[in-house]
C-alpha positions in Angstrom: 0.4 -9.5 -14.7 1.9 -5.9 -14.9 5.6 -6.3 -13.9 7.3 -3.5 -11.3 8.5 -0.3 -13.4 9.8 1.3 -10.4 11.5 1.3 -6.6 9.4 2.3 -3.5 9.5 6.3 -3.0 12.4 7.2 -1.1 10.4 9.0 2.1 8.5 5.1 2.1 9.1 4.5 5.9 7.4 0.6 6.5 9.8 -2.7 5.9 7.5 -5.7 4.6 5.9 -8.0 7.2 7.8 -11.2 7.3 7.0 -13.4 3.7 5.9 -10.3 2.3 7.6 -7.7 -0.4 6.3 -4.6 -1.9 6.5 -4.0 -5.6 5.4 -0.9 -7.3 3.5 -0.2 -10.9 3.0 2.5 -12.8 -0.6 4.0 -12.6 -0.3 7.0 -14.5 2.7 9.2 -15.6 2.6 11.1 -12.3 1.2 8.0 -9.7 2.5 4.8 -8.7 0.7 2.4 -7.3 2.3 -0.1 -3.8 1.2 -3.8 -4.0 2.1 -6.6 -0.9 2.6 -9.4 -2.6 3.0 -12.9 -0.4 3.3 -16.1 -0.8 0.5 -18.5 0.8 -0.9 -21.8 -0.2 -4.2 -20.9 -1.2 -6.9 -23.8 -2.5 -7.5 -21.6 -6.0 -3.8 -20.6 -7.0 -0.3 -21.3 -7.0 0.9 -18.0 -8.1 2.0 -15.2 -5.7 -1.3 -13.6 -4.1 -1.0 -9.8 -3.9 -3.0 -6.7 -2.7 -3.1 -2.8 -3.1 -1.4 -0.9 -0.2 -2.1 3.0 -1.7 -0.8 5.3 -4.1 2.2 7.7 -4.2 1.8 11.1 -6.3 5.4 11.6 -7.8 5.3 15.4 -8.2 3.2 16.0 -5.3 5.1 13.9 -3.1 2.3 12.4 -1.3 0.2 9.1 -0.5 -3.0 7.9 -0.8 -5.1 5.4 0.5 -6.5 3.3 -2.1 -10.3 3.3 -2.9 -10.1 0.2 -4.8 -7.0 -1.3 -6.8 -7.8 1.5 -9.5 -8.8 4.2 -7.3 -6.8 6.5 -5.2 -9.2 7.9 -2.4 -8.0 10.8 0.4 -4.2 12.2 1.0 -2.5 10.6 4.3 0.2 10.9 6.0 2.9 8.2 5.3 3.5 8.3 9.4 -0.6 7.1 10.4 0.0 4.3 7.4 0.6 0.8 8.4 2.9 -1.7 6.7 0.2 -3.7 5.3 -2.1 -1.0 4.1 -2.2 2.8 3.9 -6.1 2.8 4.3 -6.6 4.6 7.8 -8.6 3.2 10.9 -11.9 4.2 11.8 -11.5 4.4 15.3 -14.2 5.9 18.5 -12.3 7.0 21.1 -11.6 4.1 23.3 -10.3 2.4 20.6 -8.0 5.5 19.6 -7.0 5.0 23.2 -5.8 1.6 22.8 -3.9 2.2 19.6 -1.9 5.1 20.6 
C-alpha cells in the first residue's frame, strides 16, 4: 500500500462522510490522486477498504473525475463534486429537477 505524501488541496471544499477520511498520493509530479478510505467489516479483509474519489492537477489547479483508479477522465468543477466521489451524475431532466 502507497502511504499519503501530501494534504488535500486547499480550495478542497467536501468534509468526509461519517467513518470515512480522505488521504491523498502522489500520481505524478504535477497530480495527486483523493482516496475515501473507511472502515467496514467486510467477509474478504480486515484492512481499511478504500476507493478513488478524482484527481487534482497541482499547477493547473483543477479536478478530475477519475476514469479508473489510474485514469484521470474530464475537468469538473470542485462545486458539482460530491463528497464521496467527483465522478458527475448522468441525469434527464426530471431527475436534474429533483437534485437541484
Amino acid at each position: 500500500m502507497i502511504e499519503p505524501l501530501r494534504d488535500l488541496p486547499v480550495d478542497f471544499i467536501h468534509e468526509p462522510p461519517k467513518g470515512y477520511e480522505y488521504k491523498v498520493r502522489q500520481h505524478k509530479p504535477n497530480v495527486i490522486s483523493i482516496w475515501l478510505y473507511h472502515r467496514r467489516d467486510y467477509v474478504y479483509t480486515t484492512d481499511m477498504v478504500n476507493t478513488i474519489w478524482g484527481f487534482y492537477h497541482s499547477k493547473r489547479q483543477k479536478y478530475y473525475a477519475p476514469i479508473n483508479s489510474k485514469k484521470p477522465g474530464e475537468e469538473v468543477s470542485i462545486n458539482n463534486t460530491r463528497p464521496y466521489t467527483a465522478m458527475q451524475l448522468n441525469l434527464n431532466p426530471l431527475e436534474q429537477c429533483m437534485y437541484q
